[in-house]
C-alpha positions, 0 to 999 in steps of 0.5 A, a space after each residue: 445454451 449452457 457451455 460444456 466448459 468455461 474459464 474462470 477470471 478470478 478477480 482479486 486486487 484488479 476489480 475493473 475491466 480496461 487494461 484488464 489482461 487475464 479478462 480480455 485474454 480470457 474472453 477471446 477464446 471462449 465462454 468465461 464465468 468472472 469470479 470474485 470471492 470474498 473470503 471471511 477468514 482473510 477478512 478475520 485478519 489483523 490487517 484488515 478492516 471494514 474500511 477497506 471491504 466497505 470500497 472494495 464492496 462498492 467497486 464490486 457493484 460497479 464492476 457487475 454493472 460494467 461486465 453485465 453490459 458486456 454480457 456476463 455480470 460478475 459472480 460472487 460467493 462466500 467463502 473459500 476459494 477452494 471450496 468454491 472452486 470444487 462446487 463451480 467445478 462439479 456444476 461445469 468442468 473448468 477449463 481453465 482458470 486466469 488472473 493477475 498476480 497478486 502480491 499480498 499478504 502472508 494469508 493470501 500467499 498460502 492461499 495462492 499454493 492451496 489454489 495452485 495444488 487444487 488446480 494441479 490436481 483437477 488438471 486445470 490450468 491457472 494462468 497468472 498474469 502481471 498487472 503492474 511493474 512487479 516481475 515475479 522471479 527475480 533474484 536481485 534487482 539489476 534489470 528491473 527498472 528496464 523489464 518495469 518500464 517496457 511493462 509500463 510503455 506496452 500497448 494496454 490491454 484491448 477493449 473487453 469483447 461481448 462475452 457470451 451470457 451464462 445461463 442458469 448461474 446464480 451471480 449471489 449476493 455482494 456481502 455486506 459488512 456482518 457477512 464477513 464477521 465485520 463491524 463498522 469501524 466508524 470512517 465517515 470520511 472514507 473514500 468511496 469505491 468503483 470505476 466511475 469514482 476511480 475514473 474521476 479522480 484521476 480525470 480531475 487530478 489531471 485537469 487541475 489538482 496536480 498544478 501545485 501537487 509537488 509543492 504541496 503534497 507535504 502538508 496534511 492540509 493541501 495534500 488533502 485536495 493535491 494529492 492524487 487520490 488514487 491510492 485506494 483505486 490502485 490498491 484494488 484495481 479499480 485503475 490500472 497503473 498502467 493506465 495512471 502511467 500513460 496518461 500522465 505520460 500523454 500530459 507530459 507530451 502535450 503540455 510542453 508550454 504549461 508553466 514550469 511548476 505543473 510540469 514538476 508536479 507531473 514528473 514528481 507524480 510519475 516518480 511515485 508510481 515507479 516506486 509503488 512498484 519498486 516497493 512492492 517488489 521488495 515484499 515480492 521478493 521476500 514475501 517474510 518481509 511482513 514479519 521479520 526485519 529485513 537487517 536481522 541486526 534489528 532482531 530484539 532491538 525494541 519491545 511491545 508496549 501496550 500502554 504506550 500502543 493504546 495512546 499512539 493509535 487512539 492519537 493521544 501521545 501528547 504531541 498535538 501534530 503526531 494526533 491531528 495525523 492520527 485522527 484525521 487517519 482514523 476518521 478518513 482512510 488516508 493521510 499523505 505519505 510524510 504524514 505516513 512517514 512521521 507517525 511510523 517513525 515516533 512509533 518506532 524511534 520516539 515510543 521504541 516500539 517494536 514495529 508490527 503492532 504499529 504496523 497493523 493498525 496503520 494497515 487497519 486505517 488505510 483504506 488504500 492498504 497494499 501489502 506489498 508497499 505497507 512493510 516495506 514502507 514500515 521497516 523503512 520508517 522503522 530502521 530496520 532495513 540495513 540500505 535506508 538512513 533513519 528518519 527521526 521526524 520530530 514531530 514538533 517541528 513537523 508541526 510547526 513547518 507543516 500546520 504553522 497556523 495551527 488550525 489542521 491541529 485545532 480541527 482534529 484535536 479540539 481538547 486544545 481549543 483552550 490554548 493560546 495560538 502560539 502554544 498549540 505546538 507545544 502545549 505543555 509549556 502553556 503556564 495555565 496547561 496543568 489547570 485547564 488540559 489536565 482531565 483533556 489532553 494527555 501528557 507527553 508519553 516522553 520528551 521527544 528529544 531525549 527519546 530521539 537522542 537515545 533512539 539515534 544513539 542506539 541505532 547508530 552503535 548497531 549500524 557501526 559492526 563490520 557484520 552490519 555491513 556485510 549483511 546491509 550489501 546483501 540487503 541492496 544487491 536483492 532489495 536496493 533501487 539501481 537508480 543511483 550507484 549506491 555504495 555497494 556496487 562492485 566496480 566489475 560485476 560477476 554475470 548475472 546468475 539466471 538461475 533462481 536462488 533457493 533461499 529467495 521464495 517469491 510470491 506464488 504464481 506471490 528509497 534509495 539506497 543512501 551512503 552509509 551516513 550517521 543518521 540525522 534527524 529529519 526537521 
């Protein structure tokens, strides 16, 4: 029997079905129609790639399977949200729509406020609920940490209940990549999407994968296999944190007597899932985060270089280590996050790049890209945040520490299959680099060290104004982690102010605060 009315779940990053709020709230008091749309003007953005729609597409196929044995597959349209919106509305009267929040990008933010304005004016009621530790409506961060954590330590959400069959709907087609206007963007080693596959990974991170997960986790080498892995799954939840949370929470309890090492490991992992959210609450807060610097000391500070943006995204800048990361990124949807860290910092210190181009090709190469972690993270390796020390990697070194043997570089970089052993780190001193690499491997674009000397020098003098820190206290009272006292802490707070700041937009319902130090650095 068709329903007079329904409810829509309306699944966006929160592609599964445990610990899944909005559905399980939905499916208990009445007939639900869960929707997904896949919208190709989101996919015509310069952050988005078919890498990333590639696994969202197979976690999709998963998904349908999960909610078609609860009884209700998953309906999917085209198009846009709106639009799809208004037909469901006019072949049933939608009571009611339900989904998590999300923090995206601009594009989905202004999508979000046509939605709201839809449901206002159908007298439909949208409820948005929270999925992770982001709190949607804070004006600084004193508190959050506490509110993060009881979100994290609270009971999941119950076990789906059977949902009654919608008969006479046609679920549509999974689009495939050409339906939304995307081309192949050749990732052969890409990570394969879905609940099974999600599921999996952390089962296998928790067996064994995470023993040596804290010493390892720097090098592109070992941080391929020790790394969780979960990125992508938490990204489009096909994982709920939350779940990811609580059963290395349970491994903690229960494995008191295991060597000290894992034990490490463990706390390091559930270290990195509080600053997941930590990160995304600063786009959160200051959803403009995406484009512009969060210190507006930074403004005009550096420029575009389309020549200089071509060699560092195609992994040919010269520096042997710098395009093994590069290229290993390109050909797989990850790297791990120092390795994210040092190609960020020599766009931005070393090449003086302005930071947004650079910014949306690495959003481009991420499979598991996450708006809300990815600008925050870029302006931090960047400099631009007024509350972090900068960290000018040098990326010979990092080389030598991280790939001492030089196999990660001969394994993604084989135009220097020809140089000798010891010189793979710096090829241009090999005597012979002039006849033999001359039409294979590109010239350093500049010398790292005299670039990272004037990038210091130039950051530095603009650090030293009293304006500077004027505008960097008012950065760490709304963006700086309360993990340590940080300089900027008032002997005697004022009471917190309740009220929401209207110079504070928030995401629709859209690390550490070091001392002030003279930059160094990072070897």
């Amino acid at each position: 029997m068709k329903p007079k009315s329904i409810q829509i779940v309306w699944f966006k990053r929160d592609l599964r079905i445990t610990d899944h709020i909005a559905l399980t709230a939905a499916a208990s008091t009445g007939a639900v129609l869960p929707l997904y749309v896949a919208e190709p003007d989101y996919w015509a953005g310069s952050d988005t790639s078919s890498r990333q729609w590639s696994f969202i597409r197979e976690s999709l196929m998963d998904l349908r399977s999960a909610l078609a044995g609860r009884g209700q597959p998953l309906v999917v349209r085209v198009g846009d949200v709106v639009t799809t919106l208004s037909e469901l509305h006019r072949q049933i009267k939608i009571d009611r729509l339900w989904s998590h929040e999300e923090t995206g990008n601009r594009w989905t933010f202004e999508r979000d406020i046509r939605v709201a304005g839809w449901c206002r004016q159908h007298s439909v009621r949208w409820t948005e609920l929270t999925q992770n530790g982001v709190i949607r409506g804070l004006s600084d961060r004193d508190g959050w940490a506490r509110k993060r954590g009881q979100f994290m330590t609270a009971s999941m959400a119950p076990a789906l209940p059977p949902m009654q069959p919608l008969e006479r709907f046609d679920i549509g087609p999974i689009p495939h990549l050409h339906d939304l206007g995307l081309s192949s963007d050749c990732c052969p080693f890409r990570q394969i999407g879905g609940l099974v596959k999600g599921r999996e990974r952390l089962k296998s991170f928790l067996d064994s994968r995470d023993a040596n997960y804290r010493s390892e986790i720097s090098s592109p080498i070992t941080a391929e296999t020790t790394c969780s892995r979960l990125s992508p799954h938490l990204a489009f939840g096909t994982l709920s944190i939350r779940e990811v949370a609580q059963a290395t929470d349970q491994e903690l309890k229960k494995n008191s007597g295991v060597p000290r090492a894992r034990r490490q490991s463990l706390l390091s992992f559930s270290s990195r899932l509080h600053w997941h959210c930590h990160f995304m609450q600063k786009l959160e807060n200051q959803p403009e985060l995406e484009f512009i610097n969060m210190h507006p000391a930074y403004n005009e500070l550096r420029v575009d270089d389309a020549k200089r943006l071509e060699a560092w995204c195609r992994g040919e800048t010269g520096w042997p280590f710098v395009d093994a990361c590069m290229r290993m990124l390109r050909a797989t949807g990850w790297i791990n996050f120092r390795m994210r860290a040092m190609l960020m910092a020599v766009a931005s210190y070393h090449l003086w790049m302005n930071w947004r181009q650079p910014g949306e090709h690495l959003a481009r190469m991420f499979t598991d890209y996450e708006p809300g972690i990815h600008w925050p993270q870029i302006q931090m390796q960047s400099g631009t945040t007024g509350i972090n020390l900068p960290r000018i990697y040098n990326p010979v070194k990092q080389g030598y520490d991280q790939d001492p043997s030089g196999s990660f570089i001969r394994r993604w970089v084989p135009e220097l299959s020809v140089v000798p052993d010891a010189l793979v780190h710096e090829p241009w001193t090999w005597e012979e680099a002039d006849q033999r690499l001359d039409d294979r491997y590109p010239r350093v674009l500049v010398d790292y060290k005299e670039a990272a000397k004037r990038a210091r020098q130039i950051i530095w003098s603009v650090r030293k104004s009293e304006s500077y820190q004027a505008n960097a206290k008012k950065i760490y009272e709304r963006h700086g982690s309360r993990k340590k006292t940080g300089l900027f802490r008032a002997k005697n707070p004022r009471p917190r102010q309740t009220v929401r700041r209207a110079d504070a937009p928030q995401q629709l319902t859209l690390f550490e605060c070091a001392a002030e130090m003279r930059p160094k650095p990072i070897n």
